[in-house]
C-alpha positions in Angstrom: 93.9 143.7 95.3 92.1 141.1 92.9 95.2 138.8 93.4 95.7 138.7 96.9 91.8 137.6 97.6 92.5 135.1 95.3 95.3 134.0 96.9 93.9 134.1 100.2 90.9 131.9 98.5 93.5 129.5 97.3 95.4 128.8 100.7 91.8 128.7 102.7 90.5 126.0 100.4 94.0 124.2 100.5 93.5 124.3 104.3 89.7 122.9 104.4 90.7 120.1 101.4 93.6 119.4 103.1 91.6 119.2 107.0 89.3 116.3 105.4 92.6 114.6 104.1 94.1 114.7 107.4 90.6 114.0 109.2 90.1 110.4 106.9 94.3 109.6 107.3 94.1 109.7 111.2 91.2 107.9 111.0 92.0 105.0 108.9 95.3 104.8 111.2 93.1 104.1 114.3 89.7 102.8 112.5 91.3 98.9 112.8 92.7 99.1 116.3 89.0 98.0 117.7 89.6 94.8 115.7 92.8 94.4 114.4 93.4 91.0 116.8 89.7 89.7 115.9 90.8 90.3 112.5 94.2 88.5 112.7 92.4 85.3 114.9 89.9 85.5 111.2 93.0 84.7 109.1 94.1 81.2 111.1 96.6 82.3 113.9 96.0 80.8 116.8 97.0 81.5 120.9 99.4 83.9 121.8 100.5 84.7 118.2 97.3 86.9 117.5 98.4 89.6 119.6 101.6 89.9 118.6 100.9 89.9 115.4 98.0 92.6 115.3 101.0 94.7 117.2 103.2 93.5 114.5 100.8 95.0 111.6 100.7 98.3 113.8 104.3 98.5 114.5 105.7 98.0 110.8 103.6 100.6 108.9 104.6 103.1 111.7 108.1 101.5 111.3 108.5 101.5 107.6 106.9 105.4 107.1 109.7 106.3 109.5 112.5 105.0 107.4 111.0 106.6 104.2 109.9 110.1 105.0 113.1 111.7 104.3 112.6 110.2 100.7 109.3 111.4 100.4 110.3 114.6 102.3 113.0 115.0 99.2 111.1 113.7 96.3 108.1 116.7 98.0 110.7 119.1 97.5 111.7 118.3 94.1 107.8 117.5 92.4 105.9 119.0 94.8 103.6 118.7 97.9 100.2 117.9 95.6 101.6 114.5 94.0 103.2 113.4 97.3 99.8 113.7 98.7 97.7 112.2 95.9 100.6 109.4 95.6 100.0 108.5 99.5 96.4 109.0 99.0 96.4 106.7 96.4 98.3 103.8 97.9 96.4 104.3 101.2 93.3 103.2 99.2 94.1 100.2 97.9 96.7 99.4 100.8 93.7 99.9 103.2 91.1 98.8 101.0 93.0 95.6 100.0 93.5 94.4 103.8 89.5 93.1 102.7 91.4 90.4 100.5 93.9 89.0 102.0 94.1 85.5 102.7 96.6 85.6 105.8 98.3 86.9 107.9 101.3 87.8 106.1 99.9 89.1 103.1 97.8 91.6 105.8 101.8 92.3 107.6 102.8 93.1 103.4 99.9 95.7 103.0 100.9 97.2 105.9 104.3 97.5 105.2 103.4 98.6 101.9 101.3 101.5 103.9 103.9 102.5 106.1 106.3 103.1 102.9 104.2 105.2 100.7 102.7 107.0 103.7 103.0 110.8 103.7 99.8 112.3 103.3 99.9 114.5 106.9 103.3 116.1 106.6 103.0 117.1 103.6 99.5 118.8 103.7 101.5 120.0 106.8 104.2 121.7 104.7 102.0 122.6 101.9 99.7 124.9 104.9 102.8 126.4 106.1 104.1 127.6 102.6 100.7 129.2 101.5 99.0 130.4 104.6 100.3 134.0 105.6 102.7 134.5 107.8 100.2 136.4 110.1 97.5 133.5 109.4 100.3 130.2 110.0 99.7 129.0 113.5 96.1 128.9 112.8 96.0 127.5 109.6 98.2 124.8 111.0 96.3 124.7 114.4 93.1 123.7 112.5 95.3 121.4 110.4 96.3 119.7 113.3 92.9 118.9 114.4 91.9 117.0 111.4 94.4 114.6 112.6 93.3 114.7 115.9 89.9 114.3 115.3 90.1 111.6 113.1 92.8 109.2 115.5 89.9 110.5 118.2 87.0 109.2 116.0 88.5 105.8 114.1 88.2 103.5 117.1 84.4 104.2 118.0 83.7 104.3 113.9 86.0 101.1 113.8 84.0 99.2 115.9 80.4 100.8 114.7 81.7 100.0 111.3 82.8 96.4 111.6 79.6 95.7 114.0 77.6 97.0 110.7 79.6 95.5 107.9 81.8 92.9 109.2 85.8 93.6 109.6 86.7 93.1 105.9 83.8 95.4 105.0 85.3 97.8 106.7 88.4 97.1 105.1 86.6 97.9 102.3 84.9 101.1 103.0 88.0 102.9 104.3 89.6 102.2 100.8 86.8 103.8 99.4 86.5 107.1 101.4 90.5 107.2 101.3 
């Protein structure tokens, strides 16, 4: 009996570490959008350009996390859900957190291309839920999953713009790396 509470311990914290991991990745996804053009215009591009670049930046990450998933989808199955997620953690914070530094717009494109390839973080807390909840307990431990998520693409636009109002866009930049 000992072992199964321990269990069900184990999977429930997994699922509330793993929320707040979800929560702070949707939310540095959508935590630019607010400025992401104001931000572009700040490195030197001029007139029509500073749309379609801030699109640009948006469009690769997504682009370049597409291409590599299955890789990280593999390398997940061969080390482990954990390390994928603490890998994409990690390059989220300084990919995120470096945007603060860059001095145009291409190195701010690089970073986040360099986002979109070591991205990861949600599916795999995903699969790691699936495989430790039980089965009886799965479509609510991945229901509240999903809300971390939801929450945090819901909340990153309106802390976006409170945040760069506060402490200017690369600030921001800056405290995302940091809470990432």
């Amino acid at each position: 009996m000992r072992q199964k509470e321990l269990k069900t311990a184990d999977w429930q914290r997994n699922l509330k570490i793993a929320w707040i991991g979800t929560f702070f990745t949707g939310a540095s996804f959508s935590i630019v959008m607010p400025f992401m053009a104001l931000y572009v215009e700040e490195l030197g591009v001029k007139g029509a350009m500073v749309e379609w670049y801030a699109g640009l930046s948006v469009a690769l990450s997504a682009l370049a996390s597409a291409l590599v998933s299955p890789v990280w989808g593999r390398l997940a199955d061969r080390y482990g859900r954990k390390p994928m997620m603490i890998r994409a953690s990690m390059v989220m914070t300084f990919t995120m957190g470096g945007l603060a530094f860059v001095p145009n717009v291409f190195w701010m494109l690089f970073l986040r291309i360099l986002n979109g390839l070591f991205a990861g973080y949600v599916p795999n807390a995903t699969a790691l839920i699936a495989s430790q909840a039980p089965q009886q307990r799965s479509g609510y431990a991945l229901g509240t999953l999903s809300t971390g998520l939801t929450a945090g693409v819901l909340i990153g636009p309106l802390l976006g713009g409170a945040l760069s109002e506060a402490f200017g866009m690369r600030g921001t930049f800056l405290l995302v790396g940091l809470i990432l």
